[in-house]
C-alpha atoms as a printed R data frame, in Angstrom:
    type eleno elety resid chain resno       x       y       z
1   ATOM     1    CA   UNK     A     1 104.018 130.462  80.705
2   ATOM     2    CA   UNK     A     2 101.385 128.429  82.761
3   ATOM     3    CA   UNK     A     3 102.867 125.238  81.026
4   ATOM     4    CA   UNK     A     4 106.133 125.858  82.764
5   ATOM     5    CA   UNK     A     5 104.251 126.477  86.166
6   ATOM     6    CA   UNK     A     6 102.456 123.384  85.736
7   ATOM     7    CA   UNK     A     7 105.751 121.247  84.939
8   ATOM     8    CA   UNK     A     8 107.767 122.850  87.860
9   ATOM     9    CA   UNK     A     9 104.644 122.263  90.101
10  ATOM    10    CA   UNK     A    10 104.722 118.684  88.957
11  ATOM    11    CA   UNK     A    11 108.798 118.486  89.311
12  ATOM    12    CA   UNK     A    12 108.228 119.833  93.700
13  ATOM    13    CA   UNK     A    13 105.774 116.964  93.985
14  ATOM    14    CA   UNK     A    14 108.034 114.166  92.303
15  ATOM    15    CA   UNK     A    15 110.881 115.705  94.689
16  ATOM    16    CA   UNK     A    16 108.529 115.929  97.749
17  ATOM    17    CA   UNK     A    17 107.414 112.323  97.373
18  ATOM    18    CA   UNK     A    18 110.994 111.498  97.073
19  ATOM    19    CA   UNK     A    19 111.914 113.521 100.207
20  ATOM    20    CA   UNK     A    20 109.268 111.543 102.315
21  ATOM    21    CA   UNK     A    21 110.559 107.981 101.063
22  ATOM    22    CA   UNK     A    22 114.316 108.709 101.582
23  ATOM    23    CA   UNK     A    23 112.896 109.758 105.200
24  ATOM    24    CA   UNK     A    24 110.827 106.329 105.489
25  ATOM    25    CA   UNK     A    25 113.888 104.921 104.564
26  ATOM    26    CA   UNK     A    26 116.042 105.941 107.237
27  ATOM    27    CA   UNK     A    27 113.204 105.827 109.857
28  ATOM    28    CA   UNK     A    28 112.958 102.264 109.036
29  ATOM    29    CA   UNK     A    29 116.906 101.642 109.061
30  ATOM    30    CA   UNK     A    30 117.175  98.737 111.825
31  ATOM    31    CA   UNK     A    31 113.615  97.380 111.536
32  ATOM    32    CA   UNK     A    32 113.414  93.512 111.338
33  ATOM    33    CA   UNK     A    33 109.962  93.045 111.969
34  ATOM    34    CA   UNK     A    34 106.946  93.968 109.684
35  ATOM    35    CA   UNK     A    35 103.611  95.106 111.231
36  ATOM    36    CA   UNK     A    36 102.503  92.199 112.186
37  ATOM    37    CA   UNK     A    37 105.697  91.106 114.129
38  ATOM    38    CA   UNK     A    38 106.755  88.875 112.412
39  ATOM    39    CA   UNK     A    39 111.128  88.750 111.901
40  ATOM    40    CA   UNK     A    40 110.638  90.821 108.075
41  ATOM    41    CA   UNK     A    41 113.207  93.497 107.592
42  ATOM    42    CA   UNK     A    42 111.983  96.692 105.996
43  ATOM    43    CA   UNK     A    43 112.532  97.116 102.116
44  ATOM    44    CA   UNK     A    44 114.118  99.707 100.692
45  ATOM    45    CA   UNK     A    45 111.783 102.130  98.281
46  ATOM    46    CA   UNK     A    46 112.583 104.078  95.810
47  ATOM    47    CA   UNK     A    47 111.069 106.414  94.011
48  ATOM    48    CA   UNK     A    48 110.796 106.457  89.877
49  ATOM    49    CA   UNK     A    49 110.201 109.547  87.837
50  ATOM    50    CA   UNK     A    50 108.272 109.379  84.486
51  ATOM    51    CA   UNK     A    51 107.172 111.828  81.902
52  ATOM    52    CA   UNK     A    52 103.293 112.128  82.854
53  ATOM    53    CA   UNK     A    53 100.933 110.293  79.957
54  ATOM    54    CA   UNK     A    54  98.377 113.100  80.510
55  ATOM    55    CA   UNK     A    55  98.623 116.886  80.206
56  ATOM    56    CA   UNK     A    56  97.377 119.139  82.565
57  ATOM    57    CA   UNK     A    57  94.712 121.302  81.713
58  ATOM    58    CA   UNK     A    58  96.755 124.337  79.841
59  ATOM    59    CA   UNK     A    59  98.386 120.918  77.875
60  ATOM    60    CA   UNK     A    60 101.934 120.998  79.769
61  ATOM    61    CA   UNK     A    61 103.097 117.311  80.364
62  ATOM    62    CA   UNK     A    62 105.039 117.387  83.658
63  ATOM    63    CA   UNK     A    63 106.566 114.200  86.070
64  ATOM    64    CA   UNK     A    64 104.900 110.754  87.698
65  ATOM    65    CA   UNK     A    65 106.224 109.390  90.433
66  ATOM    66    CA   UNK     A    66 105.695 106.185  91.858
67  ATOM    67    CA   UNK     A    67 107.316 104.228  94.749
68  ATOM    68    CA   UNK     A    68 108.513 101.211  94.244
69  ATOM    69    CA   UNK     A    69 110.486  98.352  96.589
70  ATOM    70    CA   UNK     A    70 114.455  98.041  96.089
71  ATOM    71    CA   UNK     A    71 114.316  94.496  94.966
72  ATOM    72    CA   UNK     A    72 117.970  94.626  93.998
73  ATOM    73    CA   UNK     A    73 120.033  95.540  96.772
74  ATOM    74    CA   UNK     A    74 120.529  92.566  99.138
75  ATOM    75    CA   UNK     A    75 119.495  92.494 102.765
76  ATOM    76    CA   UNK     A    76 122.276  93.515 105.218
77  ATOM    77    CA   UNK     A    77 123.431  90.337 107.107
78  ATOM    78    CA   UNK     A    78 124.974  90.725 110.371
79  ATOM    79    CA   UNK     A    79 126.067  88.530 113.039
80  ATOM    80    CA   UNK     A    80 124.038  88.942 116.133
81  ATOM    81    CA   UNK     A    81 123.360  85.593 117.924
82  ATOM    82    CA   UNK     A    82 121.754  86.793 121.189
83  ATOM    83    CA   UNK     A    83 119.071  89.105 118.312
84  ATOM    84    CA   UNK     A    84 115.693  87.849 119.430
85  ATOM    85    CA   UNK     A    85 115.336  87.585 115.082
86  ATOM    86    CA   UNK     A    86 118.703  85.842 114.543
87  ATOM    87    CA   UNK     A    87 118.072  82.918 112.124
88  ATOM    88    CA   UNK     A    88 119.780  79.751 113.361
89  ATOM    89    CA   UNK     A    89 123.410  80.777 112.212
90  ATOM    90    CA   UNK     A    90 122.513  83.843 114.296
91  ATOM    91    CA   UNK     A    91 122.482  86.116 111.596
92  ATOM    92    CA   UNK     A    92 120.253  89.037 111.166
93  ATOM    93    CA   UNK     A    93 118.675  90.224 108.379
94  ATOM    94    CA   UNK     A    94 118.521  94.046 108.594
95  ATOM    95    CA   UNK     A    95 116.937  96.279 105.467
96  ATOM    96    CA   UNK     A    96 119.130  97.101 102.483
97  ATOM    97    CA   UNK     A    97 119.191 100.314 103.883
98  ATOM    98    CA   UNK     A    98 122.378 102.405 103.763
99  ATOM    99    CA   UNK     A    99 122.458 105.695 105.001
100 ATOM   100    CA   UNK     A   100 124.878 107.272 103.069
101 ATOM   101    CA   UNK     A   101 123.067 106.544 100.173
102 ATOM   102    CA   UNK     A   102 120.302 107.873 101.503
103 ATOM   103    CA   UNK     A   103 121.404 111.169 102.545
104 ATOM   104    CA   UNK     A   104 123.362 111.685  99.183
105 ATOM   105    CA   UNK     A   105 119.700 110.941  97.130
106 ATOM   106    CA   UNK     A   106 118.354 113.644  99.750
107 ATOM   107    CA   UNK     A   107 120.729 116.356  98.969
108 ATOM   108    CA   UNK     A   108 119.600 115.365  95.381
109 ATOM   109    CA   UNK     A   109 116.202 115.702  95.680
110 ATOM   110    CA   UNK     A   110 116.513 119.095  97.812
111 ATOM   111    CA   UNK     A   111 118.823 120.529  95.499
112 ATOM   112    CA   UNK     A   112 116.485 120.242  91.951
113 ATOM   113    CA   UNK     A   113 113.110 120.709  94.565
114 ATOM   114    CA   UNK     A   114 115.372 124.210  94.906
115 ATOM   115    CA   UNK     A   115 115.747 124.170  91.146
116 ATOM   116    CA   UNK     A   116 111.579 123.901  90.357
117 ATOM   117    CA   UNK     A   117 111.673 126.865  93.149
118 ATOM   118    CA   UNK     A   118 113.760 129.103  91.006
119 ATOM   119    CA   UNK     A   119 112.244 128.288  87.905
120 ATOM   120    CA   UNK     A   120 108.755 128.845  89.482
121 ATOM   121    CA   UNK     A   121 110.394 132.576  90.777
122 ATOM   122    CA   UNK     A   122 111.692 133.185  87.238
123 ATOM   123    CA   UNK     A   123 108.490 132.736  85.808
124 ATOM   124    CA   UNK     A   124 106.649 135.187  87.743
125 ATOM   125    CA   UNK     A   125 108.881 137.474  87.345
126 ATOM   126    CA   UNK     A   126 108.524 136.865  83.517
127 ATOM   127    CA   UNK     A   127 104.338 137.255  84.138
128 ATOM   128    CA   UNK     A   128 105.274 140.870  85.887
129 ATOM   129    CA   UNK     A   129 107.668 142.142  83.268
130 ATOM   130    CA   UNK     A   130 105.254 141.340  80.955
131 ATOM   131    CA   UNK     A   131 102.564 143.214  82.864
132 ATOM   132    CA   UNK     A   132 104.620 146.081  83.399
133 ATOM   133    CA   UNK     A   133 105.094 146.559  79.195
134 ATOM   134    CA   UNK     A   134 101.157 146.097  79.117
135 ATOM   135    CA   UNK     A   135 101.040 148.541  81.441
């Protein structure tokens, strides 16, 4: 029973992780300009989940996560001339960022962060029927 805390431990972090990118996402929804200042627009991130390659210490093999740029969306290009990061067409490039998107993955991630809840709450209640017939 500790193997399916440990993978429903692992599953809150992969969602939490995912939670904080969607919300650096959005944060970063109009931003043109990278740290520096310098006319970058923000790239989209996404999170991607993999079986872990090394079990945790009662052997369960849970989920990676690592964050990784959106390299395949396109930039949003829109027609601002007076933007002080228009190119010469006076275009400008805003992240691939789109909100709806965004919100949709959110609801995702809350709703199977809810999901490694449950199971987490089933479990213990598993350990205490089990104490009970020890009892």
């Amino acid at each position: 029973m500790l193997r399916t805390l440990d993978i429903s431990t692992s599953g809150l972090v992969a969602q939490r992780q995912r939670m904080d990118t969607i919300a650096g996402n959005i944060a970063n929804v109009n931003t043109t300009r990278d740290a520096d200042g310098k006319a970058s627009p923000f790239q989209r991130r996404l999170v991607a989940l993999s079986a872990s390659t090394k079990p945790t210490s009662v052997g369960a093999v849970g989920v990676e996560s690592q964050v990784e740029l959106d390299e395949q969306t396109p930039m949003r290009d829109v027609y601002q001339p007076d933007h002080p990061d228009a190119d010469k067409a006076g275009y400008v490039h805003f992240p691939n960022v789109n909100l709806t998107t965004e919100f949709v993955n959110a609801i995702e991630a809350s709703r199977a962060y809810d999901a490694n809840v449950n199971t987490i709450d089933i479990t213990k209640g598993f350990f205490t029927e089990t104490l009970k017939i020890l009892a």
